[in-house]
MOPAC internal coordinates of N, CA, C and O (Angstrom, degrees):
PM7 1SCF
backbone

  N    0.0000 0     0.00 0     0.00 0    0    0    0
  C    1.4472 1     0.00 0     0.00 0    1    0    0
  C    1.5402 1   109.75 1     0.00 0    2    1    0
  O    1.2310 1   119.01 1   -39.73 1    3    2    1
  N    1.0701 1   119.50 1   140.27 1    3    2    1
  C    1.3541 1   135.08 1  -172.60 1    5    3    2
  C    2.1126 1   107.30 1   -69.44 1    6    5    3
  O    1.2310 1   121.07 1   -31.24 1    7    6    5
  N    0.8774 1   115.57 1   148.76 1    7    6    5
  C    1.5152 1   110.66 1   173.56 1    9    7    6
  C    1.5419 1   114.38 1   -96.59 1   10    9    7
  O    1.2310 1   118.41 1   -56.89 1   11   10    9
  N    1.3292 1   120.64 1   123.11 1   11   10    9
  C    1.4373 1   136.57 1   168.37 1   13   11   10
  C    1.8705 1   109.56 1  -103.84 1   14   13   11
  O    1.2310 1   130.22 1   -70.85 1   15   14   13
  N    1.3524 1    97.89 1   109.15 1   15   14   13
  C    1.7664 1    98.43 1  -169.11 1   17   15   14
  C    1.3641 1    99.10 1  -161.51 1   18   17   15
  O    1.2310 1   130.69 1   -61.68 1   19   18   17
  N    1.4209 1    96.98 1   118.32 1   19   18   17
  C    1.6828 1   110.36 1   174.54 1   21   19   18
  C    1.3708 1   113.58 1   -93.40 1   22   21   19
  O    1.2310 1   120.95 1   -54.54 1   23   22   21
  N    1.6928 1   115.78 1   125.46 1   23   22   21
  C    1.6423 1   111.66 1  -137.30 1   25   23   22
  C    1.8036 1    79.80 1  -130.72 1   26   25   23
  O    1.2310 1   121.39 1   -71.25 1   27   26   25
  N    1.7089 1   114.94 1   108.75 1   27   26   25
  C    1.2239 1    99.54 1  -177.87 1   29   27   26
  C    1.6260 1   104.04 1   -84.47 1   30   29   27
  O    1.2310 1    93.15 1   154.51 1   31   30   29
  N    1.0434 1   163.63 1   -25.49 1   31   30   29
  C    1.1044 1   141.87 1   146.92 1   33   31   30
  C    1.3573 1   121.74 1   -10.17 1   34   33   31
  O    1.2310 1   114.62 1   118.12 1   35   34   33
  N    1.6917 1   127.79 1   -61.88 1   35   34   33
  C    1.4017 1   126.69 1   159.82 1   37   35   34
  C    1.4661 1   117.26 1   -42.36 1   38   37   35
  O    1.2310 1   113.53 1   122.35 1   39   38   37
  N    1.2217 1   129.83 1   -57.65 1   39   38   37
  C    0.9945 1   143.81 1   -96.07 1   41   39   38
  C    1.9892 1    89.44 1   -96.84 1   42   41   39
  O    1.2310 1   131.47 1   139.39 1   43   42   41
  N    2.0031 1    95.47 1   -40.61 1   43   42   41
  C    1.5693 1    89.47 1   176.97 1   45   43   42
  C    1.2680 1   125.25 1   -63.04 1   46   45   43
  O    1.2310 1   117.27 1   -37.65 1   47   46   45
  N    1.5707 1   122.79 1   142.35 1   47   46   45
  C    1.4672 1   125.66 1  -161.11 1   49   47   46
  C    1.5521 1   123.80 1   -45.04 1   50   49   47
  O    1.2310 1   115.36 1   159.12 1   51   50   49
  N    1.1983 1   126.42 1   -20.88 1   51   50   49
  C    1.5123 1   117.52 1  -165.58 1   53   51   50
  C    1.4922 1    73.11 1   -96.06 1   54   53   51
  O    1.2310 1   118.86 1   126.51 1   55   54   53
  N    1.4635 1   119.79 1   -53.49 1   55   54   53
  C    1.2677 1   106.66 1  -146.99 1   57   55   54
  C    1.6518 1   120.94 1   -68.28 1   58   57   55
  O    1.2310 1   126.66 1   157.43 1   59   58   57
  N    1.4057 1   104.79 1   -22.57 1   59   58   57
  C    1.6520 1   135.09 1   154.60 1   61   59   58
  C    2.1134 1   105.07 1   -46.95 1   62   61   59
  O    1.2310 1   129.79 1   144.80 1   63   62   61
  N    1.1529 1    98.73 1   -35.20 1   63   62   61
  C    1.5987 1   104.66 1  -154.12 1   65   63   62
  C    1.8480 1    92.19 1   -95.46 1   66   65   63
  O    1.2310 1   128.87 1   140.11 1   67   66   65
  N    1.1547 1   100.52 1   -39.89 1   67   66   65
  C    1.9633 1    92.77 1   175.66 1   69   67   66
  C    1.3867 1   122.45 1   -62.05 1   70   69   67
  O    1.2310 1   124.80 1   130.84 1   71   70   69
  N    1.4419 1   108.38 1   -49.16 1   71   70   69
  C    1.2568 1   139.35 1   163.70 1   73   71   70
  C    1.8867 1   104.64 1   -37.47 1   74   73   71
  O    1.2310 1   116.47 1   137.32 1   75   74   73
  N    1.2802 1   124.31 1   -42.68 1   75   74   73
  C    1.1156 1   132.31 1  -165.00 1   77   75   74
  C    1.2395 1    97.40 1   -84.00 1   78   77   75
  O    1.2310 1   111.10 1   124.28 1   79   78   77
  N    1.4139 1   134.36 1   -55.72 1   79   78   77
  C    1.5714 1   146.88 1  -168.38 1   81   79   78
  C    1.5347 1   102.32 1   -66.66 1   82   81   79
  O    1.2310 1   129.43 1   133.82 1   83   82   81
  N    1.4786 1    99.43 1   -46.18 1   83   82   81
  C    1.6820 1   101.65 1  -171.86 1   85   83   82
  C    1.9178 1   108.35 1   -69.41 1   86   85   83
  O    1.2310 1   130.58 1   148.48 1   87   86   85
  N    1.0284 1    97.19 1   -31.52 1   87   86   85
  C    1.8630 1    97.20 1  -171.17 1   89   87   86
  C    1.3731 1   114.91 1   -49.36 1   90   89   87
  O    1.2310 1   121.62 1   133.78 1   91   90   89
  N    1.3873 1   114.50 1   -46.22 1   91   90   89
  C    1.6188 1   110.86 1   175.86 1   93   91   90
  C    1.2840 1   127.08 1   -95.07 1   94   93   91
  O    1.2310 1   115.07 1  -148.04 1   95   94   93
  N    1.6216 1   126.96 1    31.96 1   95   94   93
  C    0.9752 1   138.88 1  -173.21 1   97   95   94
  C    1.2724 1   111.80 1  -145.76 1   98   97   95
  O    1.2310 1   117.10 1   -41.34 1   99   98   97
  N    1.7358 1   123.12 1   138.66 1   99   98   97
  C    1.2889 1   111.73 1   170.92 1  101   99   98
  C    1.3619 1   131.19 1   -68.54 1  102  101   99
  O    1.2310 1   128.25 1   160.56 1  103  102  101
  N    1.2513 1   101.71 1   -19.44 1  103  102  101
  C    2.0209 1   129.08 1   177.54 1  105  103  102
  C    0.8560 1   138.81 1   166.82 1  106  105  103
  O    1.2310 1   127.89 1   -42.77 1  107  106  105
  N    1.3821 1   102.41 1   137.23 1  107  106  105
  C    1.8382 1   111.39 1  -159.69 1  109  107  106
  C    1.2814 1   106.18 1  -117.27 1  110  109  107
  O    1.2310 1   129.79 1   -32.78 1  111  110  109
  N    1.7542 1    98.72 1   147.22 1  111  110  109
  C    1.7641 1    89.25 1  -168.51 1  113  111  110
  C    2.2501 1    99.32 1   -93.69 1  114  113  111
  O    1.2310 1   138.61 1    -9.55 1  115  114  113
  N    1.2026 1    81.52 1   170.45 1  115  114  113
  C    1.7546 1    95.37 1  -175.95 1  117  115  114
  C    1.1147 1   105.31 1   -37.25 1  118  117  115
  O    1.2310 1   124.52 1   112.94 1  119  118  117
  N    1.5594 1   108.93 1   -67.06 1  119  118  117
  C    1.6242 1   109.05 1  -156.61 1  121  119  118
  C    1.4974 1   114.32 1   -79.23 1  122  121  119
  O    1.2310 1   127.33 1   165.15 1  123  122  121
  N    1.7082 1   103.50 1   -14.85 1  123  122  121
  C    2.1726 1    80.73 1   178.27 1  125  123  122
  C    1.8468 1    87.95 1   -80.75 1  126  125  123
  O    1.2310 1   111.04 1   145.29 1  127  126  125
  N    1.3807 1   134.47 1   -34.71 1  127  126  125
  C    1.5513 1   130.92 1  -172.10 1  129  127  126
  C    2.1131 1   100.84 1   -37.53 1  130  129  127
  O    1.2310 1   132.03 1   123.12 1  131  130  129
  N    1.3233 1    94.38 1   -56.88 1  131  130  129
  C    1.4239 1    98.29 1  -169.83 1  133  131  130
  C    1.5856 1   121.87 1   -67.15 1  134  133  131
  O    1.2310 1   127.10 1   150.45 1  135  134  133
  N    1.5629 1   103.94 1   -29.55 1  135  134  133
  C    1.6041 1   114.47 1   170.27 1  137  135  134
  C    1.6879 1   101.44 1   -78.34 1  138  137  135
  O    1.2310 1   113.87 1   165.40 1  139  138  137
  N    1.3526 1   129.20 1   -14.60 1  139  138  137
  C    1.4805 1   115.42 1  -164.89 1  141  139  138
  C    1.8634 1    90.19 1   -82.03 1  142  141  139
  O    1.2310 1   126.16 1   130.35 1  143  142  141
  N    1.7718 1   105.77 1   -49.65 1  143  142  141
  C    1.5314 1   117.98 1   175.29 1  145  143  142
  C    1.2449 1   117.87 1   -39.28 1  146  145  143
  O    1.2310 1   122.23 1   122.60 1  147  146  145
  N    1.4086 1   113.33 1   -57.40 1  147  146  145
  C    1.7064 1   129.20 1  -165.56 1  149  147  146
  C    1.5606 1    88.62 1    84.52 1  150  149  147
  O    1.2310 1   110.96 1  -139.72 1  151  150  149
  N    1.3007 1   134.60 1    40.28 1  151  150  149
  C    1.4683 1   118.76 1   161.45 1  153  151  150
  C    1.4665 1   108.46 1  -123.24 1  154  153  151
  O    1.2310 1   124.27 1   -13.18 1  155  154  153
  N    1.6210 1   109.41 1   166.82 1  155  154  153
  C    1.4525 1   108.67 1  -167.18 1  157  155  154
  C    1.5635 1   104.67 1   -76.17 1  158  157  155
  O    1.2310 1   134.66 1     7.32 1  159  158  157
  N    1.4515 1    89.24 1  -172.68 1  159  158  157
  C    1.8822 1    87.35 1   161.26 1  161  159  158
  C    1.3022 1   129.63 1   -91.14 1  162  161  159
  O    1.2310 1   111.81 1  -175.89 1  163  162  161
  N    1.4373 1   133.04 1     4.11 1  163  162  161
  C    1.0549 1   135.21 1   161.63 1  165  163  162
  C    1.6842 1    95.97 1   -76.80 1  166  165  163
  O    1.2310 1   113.76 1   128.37 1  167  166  165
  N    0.9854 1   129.42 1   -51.63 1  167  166  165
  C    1.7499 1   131.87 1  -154.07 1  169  167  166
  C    1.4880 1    96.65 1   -70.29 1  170  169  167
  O    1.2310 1   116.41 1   148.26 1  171  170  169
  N    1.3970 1   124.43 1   -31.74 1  171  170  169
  C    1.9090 1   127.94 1   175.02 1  173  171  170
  C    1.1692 1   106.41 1   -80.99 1  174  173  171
  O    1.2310 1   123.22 1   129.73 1  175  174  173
  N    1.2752 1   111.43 1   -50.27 1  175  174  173
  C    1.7806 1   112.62 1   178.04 1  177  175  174
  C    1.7494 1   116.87 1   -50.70 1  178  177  175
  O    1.2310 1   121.85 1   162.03 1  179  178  177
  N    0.8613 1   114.06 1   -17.97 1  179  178  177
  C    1.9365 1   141.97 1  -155.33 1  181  179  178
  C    1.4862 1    86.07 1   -87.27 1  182  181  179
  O    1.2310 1   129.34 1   109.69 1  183  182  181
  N    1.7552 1    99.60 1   -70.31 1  183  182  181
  C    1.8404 1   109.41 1  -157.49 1  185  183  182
  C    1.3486 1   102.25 1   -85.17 1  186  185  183
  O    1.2310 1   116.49 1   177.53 1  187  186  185
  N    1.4440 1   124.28 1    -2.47 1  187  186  185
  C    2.0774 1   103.23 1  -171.00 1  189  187  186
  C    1.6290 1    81.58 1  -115.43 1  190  189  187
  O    1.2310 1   113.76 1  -171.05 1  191  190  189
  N    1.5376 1   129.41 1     8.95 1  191  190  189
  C    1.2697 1   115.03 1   157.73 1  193  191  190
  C    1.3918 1   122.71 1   -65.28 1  194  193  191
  O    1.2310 1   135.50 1   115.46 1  195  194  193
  N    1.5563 1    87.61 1   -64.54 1  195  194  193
  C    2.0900 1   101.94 1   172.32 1  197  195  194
  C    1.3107 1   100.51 1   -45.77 1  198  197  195
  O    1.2310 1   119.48 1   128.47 1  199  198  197
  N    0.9113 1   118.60 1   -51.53 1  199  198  197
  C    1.9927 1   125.06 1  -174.60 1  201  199  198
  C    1.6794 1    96.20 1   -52.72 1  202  201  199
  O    1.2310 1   113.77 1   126.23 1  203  202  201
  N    0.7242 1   129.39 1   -53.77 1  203  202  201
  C    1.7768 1   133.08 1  -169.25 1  205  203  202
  C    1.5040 1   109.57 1   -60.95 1  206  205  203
  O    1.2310 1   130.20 1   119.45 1  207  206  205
  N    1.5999 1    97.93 1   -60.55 1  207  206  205
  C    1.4115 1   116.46 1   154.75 1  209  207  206
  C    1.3437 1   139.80 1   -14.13 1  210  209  207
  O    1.2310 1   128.78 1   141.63 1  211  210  209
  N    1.5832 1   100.69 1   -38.37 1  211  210  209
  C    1.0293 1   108.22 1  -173.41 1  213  211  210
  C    1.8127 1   111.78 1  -122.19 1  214  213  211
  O    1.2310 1   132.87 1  -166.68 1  215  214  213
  N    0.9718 1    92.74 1    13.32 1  215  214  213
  C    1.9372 1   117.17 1  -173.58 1  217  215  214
  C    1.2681 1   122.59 1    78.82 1  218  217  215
  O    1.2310 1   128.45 1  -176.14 1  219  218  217
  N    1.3973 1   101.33 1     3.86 1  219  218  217
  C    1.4778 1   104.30 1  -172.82 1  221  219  218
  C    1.6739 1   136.14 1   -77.06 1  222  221  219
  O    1.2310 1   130.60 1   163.63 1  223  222  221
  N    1.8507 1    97.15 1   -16.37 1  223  222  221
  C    1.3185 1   106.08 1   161.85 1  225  223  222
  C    1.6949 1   106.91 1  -134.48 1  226  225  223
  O    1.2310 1   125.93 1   -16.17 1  227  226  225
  N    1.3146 1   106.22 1   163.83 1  227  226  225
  C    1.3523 1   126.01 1   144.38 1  229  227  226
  C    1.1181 1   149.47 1  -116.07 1  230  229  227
  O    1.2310 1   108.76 1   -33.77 1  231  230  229
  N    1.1375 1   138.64 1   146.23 1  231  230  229
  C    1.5444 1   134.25 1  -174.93 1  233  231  230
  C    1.7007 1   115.58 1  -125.75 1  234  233  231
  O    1.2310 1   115.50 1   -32.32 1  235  234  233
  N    1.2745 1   126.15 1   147.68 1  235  234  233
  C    0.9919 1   139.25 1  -173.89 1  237  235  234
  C    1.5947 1   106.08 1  -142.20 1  238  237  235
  O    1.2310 1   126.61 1   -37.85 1  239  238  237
  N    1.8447 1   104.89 1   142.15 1  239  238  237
  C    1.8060 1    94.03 1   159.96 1  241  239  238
  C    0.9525 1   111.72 1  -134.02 1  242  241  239
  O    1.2310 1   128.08 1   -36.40 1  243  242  241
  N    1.0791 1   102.05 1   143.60 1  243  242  241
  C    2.0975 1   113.38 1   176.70 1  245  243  242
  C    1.3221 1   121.25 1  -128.48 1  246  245  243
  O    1.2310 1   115.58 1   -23.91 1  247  246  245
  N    1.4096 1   126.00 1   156.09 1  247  246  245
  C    1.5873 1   117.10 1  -159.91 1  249  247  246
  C    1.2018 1    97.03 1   -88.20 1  250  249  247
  O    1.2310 1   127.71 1   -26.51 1  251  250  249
  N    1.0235 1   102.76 1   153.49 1  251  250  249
  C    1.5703 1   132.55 1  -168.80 1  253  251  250
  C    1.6215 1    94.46 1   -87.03 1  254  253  251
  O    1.2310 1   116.58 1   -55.64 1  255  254  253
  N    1.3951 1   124.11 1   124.36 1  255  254  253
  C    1.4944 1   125.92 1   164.31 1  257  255  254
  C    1.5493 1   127.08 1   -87.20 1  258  257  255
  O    1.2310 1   132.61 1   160.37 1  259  258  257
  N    1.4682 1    93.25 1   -19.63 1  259  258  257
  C    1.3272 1   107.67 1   157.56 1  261  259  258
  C    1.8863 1   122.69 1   -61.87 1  262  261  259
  O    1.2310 1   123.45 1   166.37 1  263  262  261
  N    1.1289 1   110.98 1   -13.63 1  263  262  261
  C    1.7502 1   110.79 1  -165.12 1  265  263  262
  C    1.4478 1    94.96 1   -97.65 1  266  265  263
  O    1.2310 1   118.48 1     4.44 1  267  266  265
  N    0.9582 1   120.50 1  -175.56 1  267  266  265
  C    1.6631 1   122.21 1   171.02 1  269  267  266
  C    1.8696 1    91.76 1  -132.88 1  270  269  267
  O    1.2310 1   114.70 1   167.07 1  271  270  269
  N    1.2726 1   127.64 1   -12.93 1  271  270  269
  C    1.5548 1   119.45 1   173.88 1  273  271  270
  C    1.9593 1   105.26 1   -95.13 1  274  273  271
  O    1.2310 1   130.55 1    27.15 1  275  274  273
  N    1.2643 1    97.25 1  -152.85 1  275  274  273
  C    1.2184 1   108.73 1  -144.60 1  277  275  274
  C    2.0695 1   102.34 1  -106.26 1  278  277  275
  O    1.2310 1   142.14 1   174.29 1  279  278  277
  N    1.2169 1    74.61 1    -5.71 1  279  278  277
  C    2.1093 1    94.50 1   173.89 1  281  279  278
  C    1.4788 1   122.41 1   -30.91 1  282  281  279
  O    1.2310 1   105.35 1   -20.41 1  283  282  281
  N    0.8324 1   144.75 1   159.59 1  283  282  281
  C    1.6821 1   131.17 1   170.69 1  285  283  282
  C    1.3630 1    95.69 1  -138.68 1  286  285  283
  O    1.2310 1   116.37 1   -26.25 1  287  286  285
  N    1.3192 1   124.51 1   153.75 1  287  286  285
  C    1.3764 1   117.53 1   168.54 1  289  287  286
  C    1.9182 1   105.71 1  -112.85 1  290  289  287
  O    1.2310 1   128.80 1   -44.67 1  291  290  289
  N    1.4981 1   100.64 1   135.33 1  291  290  289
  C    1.5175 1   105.87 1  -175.87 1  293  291  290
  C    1.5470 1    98.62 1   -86.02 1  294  293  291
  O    1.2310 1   129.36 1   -34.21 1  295  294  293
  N    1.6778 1    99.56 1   145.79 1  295  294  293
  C    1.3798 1   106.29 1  -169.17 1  297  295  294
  C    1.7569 1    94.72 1  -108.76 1  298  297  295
  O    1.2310 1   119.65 1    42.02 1  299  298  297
  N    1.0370 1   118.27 1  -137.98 1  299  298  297
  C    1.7339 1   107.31 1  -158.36 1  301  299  298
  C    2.0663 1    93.05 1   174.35 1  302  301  299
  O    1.2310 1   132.03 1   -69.59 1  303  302  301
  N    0.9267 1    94.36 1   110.41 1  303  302  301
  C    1.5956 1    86.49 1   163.26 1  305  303  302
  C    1.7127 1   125.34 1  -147.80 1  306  305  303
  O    1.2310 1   129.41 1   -61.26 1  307  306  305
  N    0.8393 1    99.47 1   118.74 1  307  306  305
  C    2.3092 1   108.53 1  -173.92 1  309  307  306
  C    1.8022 1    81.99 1   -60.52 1  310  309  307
  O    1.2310 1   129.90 1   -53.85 1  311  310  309
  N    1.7558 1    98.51 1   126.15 1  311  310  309
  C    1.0239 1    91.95 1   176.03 1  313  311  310
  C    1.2760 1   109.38 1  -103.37 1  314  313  311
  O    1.2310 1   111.03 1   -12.06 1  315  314  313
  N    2.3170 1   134.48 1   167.94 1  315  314  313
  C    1.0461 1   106.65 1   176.15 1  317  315  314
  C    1.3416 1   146.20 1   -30.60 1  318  317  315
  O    1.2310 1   122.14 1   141.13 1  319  318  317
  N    1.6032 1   113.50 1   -38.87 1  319  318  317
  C    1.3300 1   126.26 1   165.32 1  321  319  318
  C    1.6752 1   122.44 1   -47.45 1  322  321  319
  O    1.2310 1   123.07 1   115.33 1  323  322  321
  N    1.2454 1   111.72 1   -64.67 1  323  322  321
  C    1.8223 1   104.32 1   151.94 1  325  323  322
  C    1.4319 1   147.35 1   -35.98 1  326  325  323
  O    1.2310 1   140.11 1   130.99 1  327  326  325
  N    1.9882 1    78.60 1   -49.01 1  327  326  325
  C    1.5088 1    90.67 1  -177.85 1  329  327  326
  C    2.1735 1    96.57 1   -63.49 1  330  329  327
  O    1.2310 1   121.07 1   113.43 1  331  330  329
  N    1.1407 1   115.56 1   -66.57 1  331  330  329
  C    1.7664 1    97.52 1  -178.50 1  333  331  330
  C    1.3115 1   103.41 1   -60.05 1  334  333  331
  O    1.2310 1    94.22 1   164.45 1  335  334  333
  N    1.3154 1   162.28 1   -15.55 1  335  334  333
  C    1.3206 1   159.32 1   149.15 1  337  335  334
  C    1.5725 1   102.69 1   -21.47 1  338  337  335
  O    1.2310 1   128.85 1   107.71 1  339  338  337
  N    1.4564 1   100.55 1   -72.29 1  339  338  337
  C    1.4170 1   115.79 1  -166.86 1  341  339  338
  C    1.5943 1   108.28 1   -52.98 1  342  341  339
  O    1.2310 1   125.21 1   121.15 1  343  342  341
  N    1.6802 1   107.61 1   -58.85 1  343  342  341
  C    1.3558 1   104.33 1  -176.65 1  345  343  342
  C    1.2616 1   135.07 1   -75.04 1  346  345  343
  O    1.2310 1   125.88 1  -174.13 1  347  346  345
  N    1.8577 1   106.30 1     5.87 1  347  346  345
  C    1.7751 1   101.97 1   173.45 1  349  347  346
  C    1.2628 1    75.71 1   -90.98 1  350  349  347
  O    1.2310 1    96.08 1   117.97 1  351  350  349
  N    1.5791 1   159.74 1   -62.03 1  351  350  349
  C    1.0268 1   148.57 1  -151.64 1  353  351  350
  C    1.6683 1   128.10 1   -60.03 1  354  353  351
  O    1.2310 1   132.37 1   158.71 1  355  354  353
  N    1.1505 1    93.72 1   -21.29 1  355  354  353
  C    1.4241 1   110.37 1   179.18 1  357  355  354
  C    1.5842 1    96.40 1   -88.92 1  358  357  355
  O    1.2310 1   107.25 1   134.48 1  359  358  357
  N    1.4338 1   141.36 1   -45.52 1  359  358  357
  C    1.3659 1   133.85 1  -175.18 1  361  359  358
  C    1.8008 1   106.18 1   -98.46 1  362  361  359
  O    1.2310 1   117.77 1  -140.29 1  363  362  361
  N    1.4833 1   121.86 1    39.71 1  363  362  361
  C    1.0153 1   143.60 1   169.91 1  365  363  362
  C    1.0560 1   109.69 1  -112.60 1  366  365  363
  O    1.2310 1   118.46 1   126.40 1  367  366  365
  N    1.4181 1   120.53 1   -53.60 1  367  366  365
  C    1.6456 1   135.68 1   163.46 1  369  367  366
  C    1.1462 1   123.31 1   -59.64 1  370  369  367
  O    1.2310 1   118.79 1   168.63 1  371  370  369
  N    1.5031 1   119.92 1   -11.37 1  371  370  369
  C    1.1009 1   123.95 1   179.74 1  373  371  370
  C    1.2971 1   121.11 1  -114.86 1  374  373  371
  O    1.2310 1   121.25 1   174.37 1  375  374  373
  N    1.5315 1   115.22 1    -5.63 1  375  374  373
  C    1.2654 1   136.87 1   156.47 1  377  375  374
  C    1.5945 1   111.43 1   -55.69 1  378  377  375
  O    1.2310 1   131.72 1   100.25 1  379  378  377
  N    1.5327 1    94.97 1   -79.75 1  379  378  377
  C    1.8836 1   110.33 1   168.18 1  381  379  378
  C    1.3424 1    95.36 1   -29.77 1  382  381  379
  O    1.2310 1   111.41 1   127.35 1  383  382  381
  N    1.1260 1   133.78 1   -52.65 1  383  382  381
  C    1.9869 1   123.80 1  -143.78 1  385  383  382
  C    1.8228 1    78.37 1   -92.30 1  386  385  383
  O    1.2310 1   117.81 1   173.94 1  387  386  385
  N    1.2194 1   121.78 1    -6.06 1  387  386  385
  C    1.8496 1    96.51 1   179.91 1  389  387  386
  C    1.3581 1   127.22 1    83.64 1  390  389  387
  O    1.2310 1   131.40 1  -154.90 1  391  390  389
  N    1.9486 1    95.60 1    25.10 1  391  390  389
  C    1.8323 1    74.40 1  -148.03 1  393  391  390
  C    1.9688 1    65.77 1  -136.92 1  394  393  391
  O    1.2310 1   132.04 1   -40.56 1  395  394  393
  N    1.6772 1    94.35 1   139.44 1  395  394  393
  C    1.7593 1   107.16 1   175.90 1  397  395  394
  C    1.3366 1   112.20 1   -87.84 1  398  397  395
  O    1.2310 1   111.22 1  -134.84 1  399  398  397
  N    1.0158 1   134.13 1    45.16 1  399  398  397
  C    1.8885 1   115.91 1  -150.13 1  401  399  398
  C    1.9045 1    79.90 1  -142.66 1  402  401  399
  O    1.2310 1   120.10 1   180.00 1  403  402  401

């Protein structure tokens, strides 16, 4: 049987909205996540904590070969646990809205 579970951790909007970006991707780096949001890096750093928090993401950094300094770029990944997190939550919401699709 499929899982139907309204997960308020997801559920608040950015944190609803990472969750969304992250699902069809194996990993996204910080800064396009925060330009896709329009939020700073304190306001992402905030929500993919609780998100971490709760096992639902991970992050990793690795140096960038592209840079010539010492920069790393943080990677971002919905982990399995999120990834079904997200989608009983997403067909929870879509229960409430009435709608089978």
């Amino acid at each position: 049987m499929v899982e139907t579970r309204f997960d308020e951790t997801i559920h608040a909007p950015v944190r609803l909205r990472i969750c969304g970006l992250l699902r069809p991707v194996d990993h996204l780096d910080f800064a396009v996540l925060r330009d896709a949001l329009k939020v700073s890096d304190a306001t992402l750093s905030k929500h993919l904590k609780t998100l971490a928090t709760s096992g639902y993401v991970t992050s990793s950094k690795v140096a960038s070969e592209g840079r010539g300094d010492a920069r790393r770029i943080t990677w971002l990944t919905l982990t399995r646990t999120g990834r079904s997190a997200f989608d009983a939550h997403v067909r929870a919401l879509r229960q409430i809205a009435g709608s089978s699709t």
